[in-house]
N, C-alpha and C positions, 0 to 999 in steps of 0.2 A: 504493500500500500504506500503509495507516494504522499508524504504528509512535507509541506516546508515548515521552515522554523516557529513562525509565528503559529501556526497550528500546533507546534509538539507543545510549544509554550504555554500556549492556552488549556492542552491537556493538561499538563501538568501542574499550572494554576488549580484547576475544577476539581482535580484529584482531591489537592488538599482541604480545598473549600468544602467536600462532599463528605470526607472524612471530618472537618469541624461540624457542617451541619447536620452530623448523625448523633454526634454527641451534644448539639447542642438541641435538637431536636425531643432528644433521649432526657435531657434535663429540663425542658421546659415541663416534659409530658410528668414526671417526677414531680413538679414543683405542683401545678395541675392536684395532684392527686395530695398534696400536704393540702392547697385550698380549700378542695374540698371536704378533704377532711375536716379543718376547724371550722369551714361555713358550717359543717353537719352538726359539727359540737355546739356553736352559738344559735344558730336558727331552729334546731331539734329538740338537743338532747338535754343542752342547758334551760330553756326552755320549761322542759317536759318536768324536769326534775324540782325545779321551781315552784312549779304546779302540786306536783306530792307533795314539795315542802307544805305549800300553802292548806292543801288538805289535813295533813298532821297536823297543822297547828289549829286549823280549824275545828277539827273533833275534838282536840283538849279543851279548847273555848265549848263548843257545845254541852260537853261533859261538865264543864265548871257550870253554867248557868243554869243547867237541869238540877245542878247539888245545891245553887244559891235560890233555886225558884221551891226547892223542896225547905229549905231552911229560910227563905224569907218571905216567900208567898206574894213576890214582886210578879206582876203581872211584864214586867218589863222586860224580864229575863227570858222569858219567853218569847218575846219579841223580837231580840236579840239570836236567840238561838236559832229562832227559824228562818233570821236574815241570813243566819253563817250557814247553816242546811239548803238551803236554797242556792247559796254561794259555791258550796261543795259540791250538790249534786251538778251545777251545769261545768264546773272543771270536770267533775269525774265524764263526764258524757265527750268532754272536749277528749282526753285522755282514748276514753276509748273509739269512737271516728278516728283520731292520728295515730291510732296503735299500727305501727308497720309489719309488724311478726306475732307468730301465734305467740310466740310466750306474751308478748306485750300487752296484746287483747285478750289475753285469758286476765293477766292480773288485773290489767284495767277494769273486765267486767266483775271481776269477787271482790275488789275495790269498792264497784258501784253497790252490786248486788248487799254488800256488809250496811255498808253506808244504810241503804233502803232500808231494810232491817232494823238497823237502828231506831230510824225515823216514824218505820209504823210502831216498834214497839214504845215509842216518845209519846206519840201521838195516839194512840188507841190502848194503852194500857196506862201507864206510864200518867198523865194530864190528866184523861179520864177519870179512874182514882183518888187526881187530888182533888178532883173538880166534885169529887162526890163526900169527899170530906175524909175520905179510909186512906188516911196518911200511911200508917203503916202498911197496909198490902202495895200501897205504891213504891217501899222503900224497900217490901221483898222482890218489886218486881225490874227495881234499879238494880241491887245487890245481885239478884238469882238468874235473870234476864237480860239486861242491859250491858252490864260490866261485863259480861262474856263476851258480847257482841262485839261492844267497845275494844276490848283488847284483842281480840280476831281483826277487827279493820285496822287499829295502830301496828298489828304486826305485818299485815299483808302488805300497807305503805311502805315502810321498812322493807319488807322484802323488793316493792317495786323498787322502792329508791337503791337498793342496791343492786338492782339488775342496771338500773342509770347509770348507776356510776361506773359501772364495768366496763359502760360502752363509752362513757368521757374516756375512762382509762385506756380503752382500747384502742381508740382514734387518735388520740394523744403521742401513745406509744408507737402507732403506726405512723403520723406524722414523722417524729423523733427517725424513726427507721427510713423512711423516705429521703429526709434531709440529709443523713451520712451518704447513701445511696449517692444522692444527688451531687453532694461534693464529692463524693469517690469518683464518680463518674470522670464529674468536670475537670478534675487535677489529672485522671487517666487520658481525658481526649488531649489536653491542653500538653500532655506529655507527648501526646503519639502522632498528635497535631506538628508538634515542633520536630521529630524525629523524624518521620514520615515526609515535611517538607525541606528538611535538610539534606536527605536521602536525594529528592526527586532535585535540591539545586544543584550538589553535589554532580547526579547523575547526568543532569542536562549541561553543566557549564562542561565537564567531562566530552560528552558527544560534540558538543562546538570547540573546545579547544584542541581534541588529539588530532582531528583530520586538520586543524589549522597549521596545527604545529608542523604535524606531517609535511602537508604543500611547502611549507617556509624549507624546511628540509630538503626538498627534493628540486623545492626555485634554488637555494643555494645551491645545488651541484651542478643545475642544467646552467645557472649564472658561470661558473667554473670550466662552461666547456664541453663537461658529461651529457648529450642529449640523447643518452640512451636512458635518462631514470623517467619513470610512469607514478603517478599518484594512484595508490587503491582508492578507488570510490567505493563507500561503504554505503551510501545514502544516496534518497532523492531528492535529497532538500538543495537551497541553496547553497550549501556546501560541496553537497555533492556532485552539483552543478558548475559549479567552480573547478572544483577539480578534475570532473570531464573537460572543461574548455581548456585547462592547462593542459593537459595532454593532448588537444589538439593541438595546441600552439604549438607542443613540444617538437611532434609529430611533423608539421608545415615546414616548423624550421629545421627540422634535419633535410627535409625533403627540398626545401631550397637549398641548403647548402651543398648537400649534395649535386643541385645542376647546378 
């Protein structure tokens, strides 16, 4: 294949350009993948976990004013309670529509499902009771009833919230793993980048100088008289073009000197 210089040149440019844009190509797609990871942590999972928070602390509130509306018979606390239940149950429902895997929407729902539970035994045994004046069967049925419930949903929160945090932890740590990746990567291209184009200037100034050298060599001897020396042509570049026409020249002038 006839290639001239400015062609090998350009090959040889694109090589190394191709060889950088694999590696850097390789590190953008790297970097990509740490994004989206902490987008997933701040728009998800942090988020989500926020939410349990906010439920935990809601049941403990609910649980205080059901003990304050039993010992103080403030109608207000009541009030109170059913704004925080009302609050909990439309997080818990948000929870579970954004559940993305079954584990998520299993606990989301015994979450919700506890919650409910709670609320009907609040509200139809629980209020009822007080409201008929049988304080004590209301406070078997907080004791016997409720607080069971109660510490079934604070635990299953718990449990959610540390299913959360696994997955903070896991993106986290995954991120963390991408980034060394991504610097390994780039200090390897960045090396083989420089090796690889030292090789190709190396190899190319190499192919232009030995056939140059050569010609200057073979002009000095035919300058001397000797017009029996020939340049190898190695190539079809301009070089090698060159040194076909030296060898005409060479050629002509023997043959005129000779007539």
């Amino acid at each position: 294949m006839k290639l001239n210089l400015a062609t090998k040149m350009i090959i040889c440019f694109l090589s190394v350009v191709m060889v950088a844009a694999a590696g850097f190509a390789y590190t953008i797609w790297k970097v990509d993948d740490v994004a989206d990871g902490i987008h997933n942590v701040n728009s998800r999972e942090l988020p989500h976990l926020l939410k349990a928070n906010t439920i935990s602390n809601n049941v403990s509130h609910e649980i205080g004013y059901i003990r304050g509306y039993y010992i103080y018979k403030n109608p207000q606390m009541i009030n109170e309670y059913r704004k925080l239940a009302q609050e909990t149950a439309s997080i818990e429902e948000e929870l579970v529509q954004a559940a993305a895997s079954e584990t998520e929407k299993r606990l989301a729902n015994e979450i919700k499902n506890l919650n409910h539970q709670f609320s009907e035994q609040v509200e139809k045994k629980f209020l009822m009771l007080m409201q008929a004046g049988k304080q004590d069967e209301a406070y078997q049925v907080m004791l016997n009833e409720m607080a069971p419930v109660a510490k079934a949903l604070d635990e299953k929160v718990s449990e959610y919230q540390a299913y959360r945090n696994q997955h903070i932890t896991d993106e986290l740590h995954q991120a963390v793993e991408h980034s060394n990746q991504t610097r390994t990567v780039a200090l390897i291209v960045a090396v083989v980048t420089a090796v690889f184009g030292a090789a190709i200037a190396f190899l190319s100034a190499r192919s232009i100088s030995r056939p140059v050298v050569n010609l200057e060599q073979v002009a000095q001897k035919v300058s001397a008289g000797d017009l029996t020396q020939q340049v190898n042509v190695e190539s079809q570049d301009e070089i090698g073009k060159l040194a076909a026409s030296f060898n005409l020249m060479v050629s002509q002038l023997k043959e005129l000197i000779n007539r």
